[in-house]
C-alpha positions in Angstrom: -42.5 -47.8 -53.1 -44.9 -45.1 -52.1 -47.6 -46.5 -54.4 -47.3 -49.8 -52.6 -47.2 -48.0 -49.1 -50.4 -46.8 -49.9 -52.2 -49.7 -51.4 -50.9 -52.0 -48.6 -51.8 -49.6 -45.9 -55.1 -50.8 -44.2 -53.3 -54.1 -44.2 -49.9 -52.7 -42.5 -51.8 -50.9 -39.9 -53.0 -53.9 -38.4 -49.2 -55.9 -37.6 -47.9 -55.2 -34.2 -45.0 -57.0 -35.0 -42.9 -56.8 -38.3 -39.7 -58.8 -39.4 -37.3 -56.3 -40.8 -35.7 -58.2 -43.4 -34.0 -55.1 -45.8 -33.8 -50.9 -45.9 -37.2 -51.2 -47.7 -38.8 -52.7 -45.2 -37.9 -49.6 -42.7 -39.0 -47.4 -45.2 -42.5 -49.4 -45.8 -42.7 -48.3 -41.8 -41.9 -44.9 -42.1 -44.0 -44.6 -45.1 -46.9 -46.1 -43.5 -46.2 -43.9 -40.4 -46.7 -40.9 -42.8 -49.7 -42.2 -44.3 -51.6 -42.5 -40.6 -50.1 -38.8 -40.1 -51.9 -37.4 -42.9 -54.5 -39.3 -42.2 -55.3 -37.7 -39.0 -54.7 -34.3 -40.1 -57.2 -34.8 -43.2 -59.7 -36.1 -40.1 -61.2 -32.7 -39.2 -61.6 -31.0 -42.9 -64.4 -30.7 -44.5 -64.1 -29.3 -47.9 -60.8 -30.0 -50.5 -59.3 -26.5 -49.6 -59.4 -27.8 -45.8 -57.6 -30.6 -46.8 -55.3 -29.7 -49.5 -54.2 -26.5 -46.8 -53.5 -29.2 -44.2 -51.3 -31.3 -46.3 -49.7 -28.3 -47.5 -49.3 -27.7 -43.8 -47.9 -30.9 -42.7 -45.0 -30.6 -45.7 -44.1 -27.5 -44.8 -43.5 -28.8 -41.2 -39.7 -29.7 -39.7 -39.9 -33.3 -39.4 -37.5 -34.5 -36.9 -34.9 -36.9 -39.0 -33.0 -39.7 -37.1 -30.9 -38.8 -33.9 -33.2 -35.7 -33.6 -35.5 -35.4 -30.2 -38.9 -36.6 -31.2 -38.1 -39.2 -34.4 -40.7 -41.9 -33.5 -38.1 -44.5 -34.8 -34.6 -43.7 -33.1 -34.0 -47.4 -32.8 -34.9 -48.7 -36.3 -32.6 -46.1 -38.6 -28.8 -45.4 -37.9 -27.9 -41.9 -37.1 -26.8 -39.8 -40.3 -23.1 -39.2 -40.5 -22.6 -35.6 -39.0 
């Protein structure tokens, strides 16, 4: 899945609309959201080390997960069972 995230990337950037037909479509999205974040963070570096220590960076990050403040999703994934 993550394979085709990435090779379908440049392609999935460019939908503003996207028919949600199973769970693996909403993780192609989130996926592809990831991607774009990485992405951006990578922007600025200018050697490997640069850009391996931001990636590092970005893992080591909390990342809101659904029914958190700040999930960029909240409508598209149910809330995890408490």
């Amino acid at each position: 899945m993550v394979d085709e995230a990435i090779s379908f990337f440049g392609a999935n950037v460019f939908f503003r609309n996207f028919d949600i037909k199973s769970p693996t479509y909403k993780l192609l999205i989130y996926l592809t959201f990831y991607i774009n974040v990485a992405l951006k963070r990578l922007e600025g570096c200018r050697t490997l080390a640069e850009g391996t220590k931001a990636i590092i960076n970005l893992d080591l990050e909390d990342v809101p997960v659904p029914g958190e403040l700040g999930f960029p999703f909240s409508g598209l994934f149910v809330l995890p069972l408490p």
